[in-house]
Short mmCIF file of the C-alpha atoms (twelve columns), coordinates in Angstrom:
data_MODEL
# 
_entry.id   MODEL 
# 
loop_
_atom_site.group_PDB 
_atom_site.id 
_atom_site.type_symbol 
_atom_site.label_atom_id 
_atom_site.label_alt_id 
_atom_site.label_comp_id 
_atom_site.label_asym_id 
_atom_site.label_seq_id 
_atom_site.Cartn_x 
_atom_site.Cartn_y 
_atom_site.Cartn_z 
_atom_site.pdbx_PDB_model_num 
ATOM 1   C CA . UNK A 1   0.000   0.000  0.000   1 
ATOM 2   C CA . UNK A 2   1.393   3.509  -0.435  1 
ATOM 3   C CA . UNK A 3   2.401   6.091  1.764   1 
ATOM 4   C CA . UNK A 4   0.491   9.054  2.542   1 
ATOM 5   C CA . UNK A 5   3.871   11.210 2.226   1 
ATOM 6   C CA . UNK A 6   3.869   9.874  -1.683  1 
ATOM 7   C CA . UNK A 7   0.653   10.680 -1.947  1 
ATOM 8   C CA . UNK A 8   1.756   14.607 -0.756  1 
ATOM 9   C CA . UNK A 9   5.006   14.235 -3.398  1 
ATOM 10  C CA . UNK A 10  2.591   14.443 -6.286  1 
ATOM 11  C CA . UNK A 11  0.152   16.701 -4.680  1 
ATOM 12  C CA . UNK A 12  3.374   19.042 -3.699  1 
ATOM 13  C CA . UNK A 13  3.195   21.566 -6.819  1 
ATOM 14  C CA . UNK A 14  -0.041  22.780 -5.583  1 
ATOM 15  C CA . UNK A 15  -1.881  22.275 -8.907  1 
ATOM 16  C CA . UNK A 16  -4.753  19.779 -9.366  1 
ATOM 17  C CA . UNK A 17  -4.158  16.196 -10.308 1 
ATOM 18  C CA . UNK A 18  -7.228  13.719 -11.157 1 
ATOM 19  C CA . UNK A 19  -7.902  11.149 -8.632  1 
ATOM 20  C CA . UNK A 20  -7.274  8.652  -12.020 1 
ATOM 21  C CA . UNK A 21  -3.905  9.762  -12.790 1 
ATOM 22  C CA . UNK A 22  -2.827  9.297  -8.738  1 
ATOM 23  C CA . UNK A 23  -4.556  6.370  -8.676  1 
ATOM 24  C CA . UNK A 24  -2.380  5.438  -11.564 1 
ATOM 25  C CA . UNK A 25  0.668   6.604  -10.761 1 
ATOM 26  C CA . UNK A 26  0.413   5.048  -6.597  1 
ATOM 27  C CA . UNK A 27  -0.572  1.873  -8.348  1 
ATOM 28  C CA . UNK A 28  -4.057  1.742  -6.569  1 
ATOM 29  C CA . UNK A 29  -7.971  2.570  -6.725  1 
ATOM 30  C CA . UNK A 30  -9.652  5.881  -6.716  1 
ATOM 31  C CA . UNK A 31  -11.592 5.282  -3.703  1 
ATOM 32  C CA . UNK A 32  -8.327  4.533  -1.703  1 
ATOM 33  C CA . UNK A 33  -7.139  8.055  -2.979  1 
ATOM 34  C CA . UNK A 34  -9.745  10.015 -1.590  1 
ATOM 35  C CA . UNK A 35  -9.329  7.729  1.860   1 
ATOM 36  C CA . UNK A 36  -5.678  8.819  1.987   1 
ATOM 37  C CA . UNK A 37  -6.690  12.520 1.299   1 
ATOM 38  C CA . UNK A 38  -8.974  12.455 4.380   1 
ATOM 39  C CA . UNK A 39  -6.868  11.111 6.714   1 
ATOM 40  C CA . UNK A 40  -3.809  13.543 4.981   1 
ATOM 41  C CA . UNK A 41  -6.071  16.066 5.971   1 
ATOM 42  C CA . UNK A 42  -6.920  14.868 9.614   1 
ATOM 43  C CA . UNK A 43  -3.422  13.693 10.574  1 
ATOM 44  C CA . UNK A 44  -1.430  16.910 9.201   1 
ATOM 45  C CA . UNK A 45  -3.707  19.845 8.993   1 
ATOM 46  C CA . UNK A 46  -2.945  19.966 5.490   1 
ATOM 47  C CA . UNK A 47  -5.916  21.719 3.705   1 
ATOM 48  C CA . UNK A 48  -6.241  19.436 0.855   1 
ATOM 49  C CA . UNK A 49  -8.654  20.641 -1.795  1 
ATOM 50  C CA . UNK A 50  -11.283 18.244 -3.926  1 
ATOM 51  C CA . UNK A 51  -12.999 20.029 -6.724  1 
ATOM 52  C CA . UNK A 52  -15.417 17.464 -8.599  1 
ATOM 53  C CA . UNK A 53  -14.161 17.198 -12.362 1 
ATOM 54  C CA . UNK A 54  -11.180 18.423 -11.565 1 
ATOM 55  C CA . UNK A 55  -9.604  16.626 -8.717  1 
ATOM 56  C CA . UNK A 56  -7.526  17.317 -5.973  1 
ATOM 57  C CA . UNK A 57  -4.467  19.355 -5.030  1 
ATOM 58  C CA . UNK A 58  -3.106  21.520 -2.197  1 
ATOM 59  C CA . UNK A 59  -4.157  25.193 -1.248  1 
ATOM 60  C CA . UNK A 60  -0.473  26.453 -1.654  1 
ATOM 61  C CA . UNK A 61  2.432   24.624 -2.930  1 
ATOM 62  C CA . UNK A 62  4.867   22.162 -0.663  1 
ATOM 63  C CA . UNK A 63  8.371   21.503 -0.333  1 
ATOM 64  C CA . UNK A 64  8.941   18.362 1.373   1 
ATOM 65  C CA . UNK A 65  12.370  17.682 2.869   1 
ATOM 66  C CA . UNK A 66  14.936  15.360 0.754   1 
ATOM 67  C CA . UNK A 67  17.715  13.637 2.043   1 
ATOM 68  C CA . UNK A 68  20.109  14.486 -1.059  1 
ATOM 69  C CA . UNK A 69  18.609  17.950 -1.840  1 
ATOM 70  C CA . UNK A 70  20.166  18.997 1.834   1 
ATOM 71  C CA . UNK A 71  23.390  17.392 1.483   1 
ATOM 72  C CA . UNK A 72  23.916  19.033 -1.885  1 
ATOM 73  C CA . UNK A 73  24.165  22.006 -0.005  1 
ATOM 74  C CA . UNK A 74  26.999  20.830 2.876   1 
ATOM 75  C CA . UNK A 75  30.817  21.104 2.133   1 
ATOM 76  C CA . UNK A 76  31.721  17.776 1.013   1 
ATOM 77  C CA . UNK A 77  33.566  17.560 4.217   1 
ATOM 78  C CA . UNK A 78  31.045  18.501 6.663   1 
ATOM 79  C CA . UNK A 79  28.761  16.244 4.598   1 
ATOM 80  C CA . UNK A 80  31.219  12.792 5.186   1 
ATOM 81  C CA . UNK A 81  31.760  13.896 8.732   1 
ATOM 82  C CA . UNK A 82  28.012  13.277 9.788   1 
ATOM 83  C CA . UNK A 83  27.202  10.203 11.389  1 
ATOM 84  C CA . UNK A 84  23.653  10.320 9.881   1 
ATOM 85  C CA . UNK A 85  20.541  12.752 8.904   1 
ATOM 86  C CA . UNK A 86  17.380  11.035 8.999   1 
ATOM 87  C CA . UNK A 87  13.838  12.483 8.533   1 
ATOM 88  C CA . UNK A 88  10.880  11.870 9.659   1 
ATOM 89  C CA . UNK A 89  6.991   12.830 8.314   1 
ATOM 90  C CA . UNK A 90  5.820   13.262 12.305  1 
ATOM 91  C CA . UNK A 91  7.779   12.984 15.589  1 
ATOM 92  C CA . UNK A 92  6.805   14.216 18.579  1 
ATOM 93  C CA . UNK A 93  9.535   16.161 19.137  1 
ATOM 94  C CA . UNK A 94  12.713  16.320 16.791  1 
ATOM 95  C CA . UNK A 95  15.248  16.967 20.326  1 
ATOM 96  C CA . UNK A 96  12.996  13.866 21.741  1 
ATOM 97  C CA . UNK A 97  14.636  11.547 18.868  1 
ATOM 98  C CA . UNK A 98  17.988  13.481 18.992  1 
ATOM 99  C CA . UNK A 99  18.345  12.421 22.478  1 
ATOM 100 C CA . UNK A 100 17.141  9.123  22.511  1 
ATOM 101 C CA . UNK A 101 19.761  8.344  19.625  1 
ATOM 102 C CA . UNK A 102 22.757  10.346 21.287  1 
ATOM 103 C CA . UNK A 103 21.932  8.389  23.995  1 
ATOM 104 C CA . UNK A 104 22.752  4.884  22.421  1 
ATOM 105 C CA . UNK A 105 26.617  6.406  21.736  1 
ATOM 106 C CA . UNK A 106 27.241  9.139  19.096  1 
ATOM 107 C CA . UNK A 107 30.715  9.200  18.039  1 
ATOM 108 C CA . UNK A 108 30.132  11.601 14.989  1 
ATOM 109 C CA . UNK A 109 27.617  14.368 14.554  1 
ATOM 110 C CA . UNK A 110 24.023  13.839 13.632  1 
ATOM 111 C CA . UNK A 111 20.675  15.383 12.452  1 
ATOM 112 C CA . UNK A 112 16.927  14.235 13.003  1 
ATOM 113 C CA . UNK A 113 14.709  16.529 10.684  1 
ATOM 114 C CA . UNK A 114 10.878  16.097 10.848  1 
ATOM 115 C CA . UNK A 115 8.003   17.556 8.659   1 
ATOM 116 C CA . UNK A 116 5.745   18.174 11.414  1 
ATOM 117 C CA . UNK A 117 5.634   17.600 15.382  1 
ATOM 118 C CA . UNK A 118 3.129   16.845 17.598  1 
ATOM 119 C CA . UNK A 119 4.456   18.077 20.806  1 
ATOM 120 C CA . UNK A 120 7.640   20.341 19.809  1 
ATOM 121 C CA . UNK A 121 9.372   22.044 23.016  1 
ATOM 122 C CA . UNK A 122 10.405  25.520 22.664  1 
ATOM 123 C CA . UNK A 123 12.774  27.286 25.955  1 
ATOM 124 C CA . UNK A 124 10.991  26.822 29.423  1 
ATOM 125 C CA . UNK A 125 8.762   24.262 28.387  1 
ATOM 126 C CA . UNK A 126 6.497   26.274 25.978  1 
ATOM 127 C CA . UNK A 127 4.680   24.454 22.734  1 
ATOM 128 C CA . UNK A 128 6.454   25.003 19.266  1 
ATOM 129 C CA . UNK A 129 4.332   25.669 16.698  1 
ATOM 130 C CA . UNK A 130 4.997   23.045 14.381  1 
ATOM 131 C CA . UNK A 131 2.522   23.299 11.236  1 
ATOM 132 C CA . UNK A 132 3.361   20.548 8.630   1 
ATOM 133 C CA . UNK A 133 5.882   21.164 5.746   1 
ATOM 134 C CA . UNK A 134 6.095   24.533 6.238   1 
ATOM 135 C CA . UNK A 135 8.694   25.384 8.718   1 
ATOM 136 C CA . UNK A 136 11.886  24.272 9.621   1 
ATOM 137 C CA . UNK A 137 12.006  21.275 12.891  1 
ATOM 138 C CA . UNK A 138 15.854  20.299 12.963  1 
ATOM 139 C CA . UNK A 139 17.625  18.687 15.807  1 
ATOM 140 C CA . UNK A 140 21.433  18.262 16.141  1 
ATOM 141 C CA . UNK A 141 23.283  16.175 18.103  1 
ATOM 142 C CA . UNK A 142 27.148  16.720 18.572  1 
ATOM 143 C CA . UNK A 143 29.604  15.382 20.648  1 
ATOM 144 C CA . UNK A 144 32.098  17.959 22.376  1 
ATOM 145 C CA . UNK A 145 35.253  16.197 23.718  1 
ATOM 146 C CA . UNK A 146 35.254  18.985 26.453  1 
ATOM 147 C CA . UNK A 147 34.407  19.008 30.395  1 
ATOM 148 C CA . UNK A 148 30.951  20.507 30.580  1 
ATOM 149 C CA . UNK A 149 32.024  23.737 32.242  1 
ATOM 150 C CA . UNK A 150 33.347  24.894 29.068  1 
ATOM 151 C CA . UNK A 151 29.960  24.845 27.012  1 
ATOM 152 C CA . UNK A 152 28.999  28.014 28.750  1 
ATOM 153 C CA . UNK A 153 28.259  30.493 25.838  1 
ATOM 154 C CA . UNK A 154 27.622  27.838 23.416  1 
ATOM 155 C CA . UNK A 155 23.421  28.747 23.344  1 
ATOM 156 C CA . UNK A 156 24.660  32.686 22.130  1 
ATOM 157 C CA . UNK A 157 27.216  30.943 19.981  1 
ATOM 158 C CA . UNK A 158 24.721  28.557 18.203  1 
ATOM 159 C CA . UNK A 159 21.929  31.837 17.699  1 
ATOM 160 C CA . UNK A 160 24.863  33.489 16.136  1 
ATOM 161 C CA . UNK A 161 25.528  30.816 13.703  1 
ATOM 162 C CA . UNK A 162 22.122  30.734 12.552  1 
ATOM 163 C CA . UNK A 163 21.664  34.504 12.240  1 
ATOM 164 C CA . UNK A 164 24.840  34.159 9.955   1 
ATOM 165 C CA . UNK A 165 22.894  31.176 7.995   1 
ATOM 166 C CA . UNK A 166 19.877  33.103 7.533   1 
ATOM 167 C CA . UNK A 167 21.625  36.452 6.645   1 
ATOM 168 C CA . UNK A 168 24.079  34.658 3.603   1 
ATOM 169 C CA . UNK A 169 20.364  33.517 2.476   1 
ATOM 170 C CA . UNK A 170 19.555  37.280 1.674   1 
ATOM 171 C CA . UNK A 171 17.966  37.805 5.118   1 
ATOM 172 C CA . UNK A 172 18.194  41.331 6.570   1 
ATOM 173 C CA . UNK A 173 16.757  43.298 9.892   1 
ATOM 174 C CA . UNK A 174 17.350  40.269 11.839  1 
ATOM 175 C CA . UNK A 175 19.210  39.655 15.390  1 
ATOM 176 C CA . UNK A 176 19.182  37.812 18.681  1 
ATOM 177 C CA . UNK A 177 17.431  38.116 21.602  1 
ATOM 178 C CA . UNK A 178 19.262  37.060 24.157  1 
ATOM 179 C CA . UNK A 179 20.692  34.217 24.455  1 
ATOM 180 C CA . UNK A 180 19.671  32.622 21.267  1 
ATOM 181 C CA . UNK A 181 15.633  33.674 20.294  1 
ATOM 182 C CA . UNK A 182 15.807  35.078 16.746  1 
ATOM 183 C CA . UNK A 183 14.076  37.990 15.961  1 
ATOM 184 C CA . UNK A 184 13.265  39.711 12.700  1 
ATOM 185 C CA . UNK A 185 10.738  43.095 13.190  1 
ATOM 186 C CA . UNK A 186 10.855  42.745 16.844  1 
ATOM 187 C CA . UNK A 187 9.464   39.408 15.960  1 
ATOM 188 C CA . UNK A 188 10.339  36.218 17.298  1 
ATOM 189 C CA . UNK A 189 11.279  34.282 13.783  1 
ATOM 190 C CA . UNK A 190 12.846  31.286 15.174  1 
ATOM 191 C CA . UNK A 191 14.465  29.757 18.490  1 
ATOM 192 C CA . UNK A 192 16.968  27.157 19.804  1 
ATOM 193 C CA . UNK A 193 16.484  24.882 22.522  1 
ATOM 194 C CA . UNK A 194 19.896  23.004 23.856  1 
ATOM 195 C CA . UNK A 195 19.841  19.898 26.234  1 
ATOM 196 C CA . UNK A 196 22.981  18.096 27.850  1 
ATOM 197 C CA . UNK A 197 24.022  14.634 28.261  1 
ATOM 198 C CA . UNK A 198 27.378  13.505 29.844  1 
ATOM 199 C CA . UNK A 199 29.858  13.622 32.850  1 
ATOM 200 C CA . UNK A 200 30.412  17.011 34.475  1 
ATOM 201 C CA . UNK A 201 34.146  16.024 33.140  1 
ATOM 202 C CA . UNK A 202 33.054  15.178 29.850  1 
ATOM 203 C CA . UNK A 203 32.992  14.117 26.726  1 
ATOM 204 C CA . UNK A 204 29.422  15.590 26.386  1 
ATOM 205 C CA . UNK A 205 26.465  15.450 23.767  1 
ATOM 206 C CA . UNK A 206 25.124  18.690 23.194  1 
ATOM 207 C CA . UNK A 207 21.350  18.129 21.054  1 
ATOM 208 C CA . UNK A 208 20.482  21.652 19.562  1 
ATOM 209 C CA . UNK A 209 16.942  21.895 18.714  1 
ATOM 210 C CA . UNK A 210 16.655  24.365 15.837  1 
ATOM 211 C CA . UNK A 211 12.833  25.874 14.712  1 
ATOM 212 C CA . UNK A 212 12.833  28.369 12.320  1 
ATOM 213 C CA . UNK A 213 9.378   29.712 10.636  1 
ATOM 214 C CA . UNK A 214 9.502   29.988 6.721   1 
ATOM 215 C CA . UNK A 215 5.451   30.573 6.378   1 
ATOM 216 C CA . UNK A 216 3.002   30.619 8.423   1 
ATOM 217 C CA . UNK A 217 0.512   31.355 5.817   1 
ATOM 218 C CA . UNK A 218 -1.296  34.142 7.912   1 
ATOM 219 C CA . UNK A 219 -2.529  31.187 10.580  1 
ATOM 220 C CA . UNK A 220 -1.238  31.830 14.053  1 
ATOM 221 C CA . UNK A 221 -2.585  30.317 17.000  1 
ATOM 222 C CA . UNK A 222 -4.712  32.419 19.689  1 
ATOM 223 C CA . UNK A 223 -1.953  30.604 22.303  1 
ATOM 224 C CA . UNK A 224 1.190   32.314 21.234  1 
ATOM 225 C CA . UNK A 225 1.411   34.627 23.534  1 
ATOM 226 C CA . UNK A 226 3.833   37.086 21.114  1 
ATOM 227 C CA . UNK A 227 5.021   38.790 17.936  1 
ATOM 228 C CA . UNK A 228 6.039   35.857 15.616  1 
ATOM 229 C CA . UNK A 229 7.092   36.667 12.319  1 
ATOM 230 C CA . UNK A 230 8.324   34.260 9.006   1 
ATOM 231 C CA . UNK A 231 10.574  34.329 6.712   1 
ATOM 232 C CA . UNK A 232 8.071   35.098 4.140   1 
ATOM 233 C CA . UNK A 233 6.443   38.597 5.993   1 
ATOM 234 C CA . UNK A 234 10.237  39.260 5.219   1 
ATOM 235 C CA . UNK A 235 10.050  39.121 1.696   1 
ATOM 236 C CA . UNK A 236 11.886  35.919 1.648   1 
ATOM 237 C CA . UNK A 237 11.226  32.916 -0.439  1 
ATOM 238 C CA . UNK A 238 13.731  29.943 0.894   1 
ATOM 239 C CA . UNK A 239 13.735  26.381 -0.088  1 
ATOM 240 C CA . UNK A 240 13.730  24.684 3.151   1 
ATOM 241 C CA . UNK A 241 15.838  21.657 1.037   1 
ATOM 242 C CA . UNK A 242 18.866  24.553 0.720   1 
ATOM 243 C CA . UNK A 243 17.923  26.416 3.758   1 
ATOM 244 C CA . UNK A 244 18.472  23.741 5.877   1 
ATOM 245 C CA . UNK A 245 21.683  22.436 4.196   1 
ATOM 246 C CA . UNK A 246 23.383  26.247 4.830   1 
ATOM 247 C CA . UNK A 247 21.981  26.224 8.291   1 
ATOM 248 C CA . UNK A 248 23.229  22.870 8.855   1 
ATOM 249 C CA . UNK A 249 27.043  24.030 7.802   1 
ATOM 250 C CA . UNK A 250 26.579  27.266 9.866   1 
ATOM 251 C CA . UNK A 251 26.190  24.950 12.584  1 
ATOM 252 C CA . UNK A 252 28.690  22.235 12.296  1 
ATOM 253 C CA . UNK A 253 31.507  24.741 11.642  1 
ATOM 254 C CA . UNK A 254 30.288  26.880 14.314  1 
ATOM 255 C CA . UNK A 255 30.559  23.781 16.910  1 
ATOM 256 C CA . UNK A 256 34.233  23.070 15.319  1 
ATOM 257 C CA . UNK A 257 35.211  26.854 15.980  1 
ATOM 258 C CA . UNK A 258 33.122  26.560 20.201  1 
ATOM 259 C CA . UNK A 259 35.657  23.420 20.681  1 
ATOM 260 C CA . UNK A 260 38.640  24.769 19.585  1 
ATOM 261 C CA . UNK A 261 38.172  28.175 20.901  1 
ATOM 262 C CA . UNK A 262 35.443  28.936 22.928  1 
ATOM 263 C CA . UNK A 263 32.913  31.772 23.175  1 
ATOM 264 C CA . UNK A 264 35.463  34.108 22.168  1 
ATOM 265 C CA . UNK A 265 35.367  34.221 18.393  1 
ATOM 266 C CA . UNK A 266 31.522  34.977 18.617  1 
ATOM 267 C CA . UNK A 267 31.588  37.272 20.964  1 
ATOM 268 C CA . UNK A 268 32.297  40.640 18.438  1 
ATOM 269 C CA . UNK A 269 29.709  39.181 16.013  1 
ATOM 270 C CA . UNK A 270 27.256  38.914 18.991  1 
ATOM 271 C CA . UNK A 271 27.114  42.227 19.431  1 
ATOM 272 C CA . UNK A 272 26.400  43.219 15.741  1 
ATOM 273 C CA . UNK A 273 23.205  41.320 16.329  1 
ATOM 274 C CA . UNK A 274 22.472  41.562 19.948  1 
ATOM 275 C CA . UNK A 275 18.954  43.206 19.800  1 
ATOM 276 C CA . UNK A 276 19.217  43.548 23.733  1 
ATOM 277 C CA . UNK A 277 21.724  45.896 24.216  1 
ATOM 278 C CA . UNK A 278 20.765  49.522 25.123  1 
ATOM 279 C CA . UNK A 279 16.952  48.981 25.747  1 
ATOM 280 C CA . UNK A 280 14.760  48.455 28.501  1 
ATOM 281 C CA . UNK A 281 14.107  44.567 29.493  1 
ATOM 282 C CA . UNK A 282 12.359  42.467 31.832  1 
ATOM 283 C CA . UNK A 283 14.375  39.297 33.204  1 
ATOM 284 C CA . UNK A 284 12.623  36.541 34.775  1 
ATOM 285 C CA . UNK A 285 15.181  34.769 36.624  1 
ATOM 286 C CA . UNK A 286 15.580  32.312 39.740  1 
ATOM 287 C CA . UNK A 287 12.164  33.037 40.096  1 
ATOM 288 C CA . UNK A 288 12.518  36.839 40.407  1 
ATOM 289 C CA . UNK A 289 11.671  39.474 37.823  1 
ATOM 290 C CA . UNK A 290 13.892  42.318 36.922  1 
ATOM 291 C CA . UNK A 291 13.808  45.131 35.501  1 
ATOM 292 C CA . UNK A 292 16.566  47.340 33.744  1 
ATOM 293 C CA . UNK A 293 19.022  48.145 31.015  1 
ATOM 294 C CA . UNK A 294 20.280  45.520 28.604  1 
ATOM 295 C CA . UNK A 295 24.260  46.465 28.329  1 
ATOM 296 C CA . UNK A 296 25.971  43.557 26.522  1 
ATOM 297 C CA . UNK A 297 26.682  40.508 27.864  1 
ATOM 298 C CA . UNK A 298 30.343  39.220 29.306  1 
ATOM 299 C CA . UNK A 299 33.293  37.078 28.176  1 
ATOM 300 C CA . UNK A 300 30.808  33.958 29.363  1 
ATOM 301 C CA . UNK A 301 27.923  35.116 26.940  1 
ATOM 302 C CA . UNK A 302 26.019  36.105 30.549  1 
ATOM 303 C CA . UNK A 303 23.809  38.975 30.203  1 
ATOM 304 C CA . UNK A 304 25.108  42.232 32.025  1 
ATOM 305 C CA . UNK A 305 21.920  44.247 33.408  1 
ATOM 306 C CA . UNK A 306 21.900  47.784 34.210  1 
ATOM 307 C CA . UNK A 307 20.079  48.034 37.335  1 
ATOM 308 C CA . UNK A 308 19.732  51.942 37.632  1 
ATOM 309 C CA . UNK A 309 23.476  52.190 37.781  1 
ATOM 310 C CA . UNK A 310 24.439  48.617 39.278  1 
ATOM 311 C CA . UNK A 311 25.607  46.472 37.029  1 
ATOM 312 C CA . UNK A 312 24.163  42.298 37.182  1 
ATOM 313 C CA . UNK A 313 25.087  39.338 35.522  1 
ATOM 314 C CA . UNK A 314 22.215  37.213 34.401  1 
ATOM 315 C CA . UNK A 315 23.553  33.664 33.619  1 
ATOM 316 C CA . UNK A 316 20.084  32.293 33.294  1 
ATOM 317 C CA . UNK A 317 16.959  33.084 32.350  1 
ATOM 318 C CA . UNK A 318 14.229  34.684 30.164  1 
ATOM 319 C CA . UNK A 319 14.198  38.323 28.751  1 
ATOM 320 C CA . UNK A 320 11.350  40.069 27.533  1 
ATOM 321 C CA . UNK A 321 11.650  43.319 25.322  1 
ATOM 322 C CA . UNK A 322 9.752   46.246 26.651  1 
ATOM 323 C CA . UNK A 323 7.375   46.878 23.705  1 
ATOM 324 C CA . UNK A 324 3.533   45.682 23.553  1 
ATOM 325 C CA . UNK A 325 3.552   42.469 22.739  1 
ATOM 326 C CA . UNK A 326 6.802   41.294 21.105  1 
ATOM 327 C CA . UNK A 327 9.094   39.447 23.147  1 
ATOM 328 C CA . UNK A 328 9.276   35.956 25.237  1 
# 
């Protein structure tokens, strides 16, 4: 029997297709067509249109993710170096997968990629909204042959890397919130979301859980409680095949550069981006809120916090811009 995500292949270019010629070309009957468009439609959210005479096809156009359409895109070095990249139609969570296969020994890097999650985890336990083939759901798992201590920095290093990315992809008016939210028109555009395995002393797996919108299509929940913005509202129109290839490489080299060197390389391109610095912010941290002047952050990547005149450092915690709704 055929797969629904073959079924979406030929239904991809958005025009109409008969439910003959699929039936045709998935080797099958017509009636099982219009059984696998229902549940398409029930199990992704996917409007799927049916017009009689005409057939069926998708409200806008899809590109689905291909193995060898990303790696096209990866230095042929990077690209031998990975252990794996596997994706998936629907996980719950892309970092759920990531860990549970770092977890069984990863020796070199790998990536989990999925189409569409059920439950995907954004920073502080908040929902990701995860809309099928439309966005970007990428998980990567790298092992650091370093003692734990010495990731500090790495969540500002990894939001600079994919600021870079999205910026050599024509991007523009686009930063970090700190540490690692990225905004585009005081909009949160996309996020990271790191998690930890190993000894204190190391080696350590690091999973970096990458979401990054591409198009919405106008439909935003009523729960997202803030300014979200796409890649589209930007007047950018990215394959998510090459996107996530350049991303990908941003990423890998950028963990290379963290291992050898630290924070420090990022640090000056930080603050080219850092959308923070000089403006009024709310920090809830330890449990406290608090209130003051974003200046910078320090050789750690902590967030300094001017406190009418008295300087903190913030190594944890969530910052919210002070302007309507934008921010979190």
């Amino acid at each position: 029997m055929f797969r629904g995500q073959e079924l979406l292949g030929l239904l991809s270019d958005g025009r109409f297709h008969s439910g003959e010629s699929l039936a045709e070309k998935l080797d099958c009957s017509r009636s099982a067509i219009w059984k696998q468009v229902d549940s398409l439609r029930k199990t992704t959210g996917l409007d799927i249109q049916a017009v009689a005479g005409r057939g069926y096809r998708l409200d806008r156009p899809l590109e689905l993710l291909e193995r060898a359409r990303i790696l096209e895109h990866l230095p042929p070095r990077l690209r031998d170096g990975l252990g794996g990249l596997r994706i998936e139609a629907v996980v719950d969570s892309t970092n759920e997968e990531a860990l549970r296969g770092a977890a069984q020994g990863l020796e070199r890097p790998m990536v989990w990629l999925a189409e569409q999650q059920r439950r995907g985890r954004g920073r502080r336990g908040r929902r990701w909204y995860s809309p099928y083939g439309r966005n970007l759901y990428l998980s990567l798992a790298y092992p650091f042959d370093i003692p734990m201590a010495r990731l500090a920095g790495l969540s500002l290093a990894m939001g600079v890397a994919v600021c870079e990315a999205l910026e050599g992809e024509g991007l523009r008016g686009h930063g970090v919130k700190w540490p690692n939210d990225i905004y585009w028109n005081n909009a949160k555009l996309g996020g990271l979301l790191i998690e930890i395995q190993g000894e204190a002393s190391g080696p350590v797996n690091v999973v970096m859980g990458l979401g990054v919108n591409l198009d919405l299509g106008g439909k935003i929940p009523d729960w997202i409680e803030q300014s979200v913005a796409d890649l589209s509202m930007a007047g950018l129109d990215c394959s998510r095949n090459r996107l996530t290839g350049k991303l990908l490489e941003s990423l890998l080299l950028s963990c290379e550069s963290f291992a050898a060197d630290g924070l420090a390389p990022f640090l000056p391109r930080f603050e080219s981006m850092d959308i923070c610095c000089g403006r009024e912010v709310v920090v809830e941290s330890a449990g406290d809120c608090i209130e003051g002047v974003a200046a910078g952050v320090d050789r750690d990547g902590a967030l300094r916090l001017d406190c009418q005149g008295t300087v903190r450092v913030i190594h944890g915690g969530e910052v919210s811009l002070r302007m309507g709704r934008a921010g979190g």
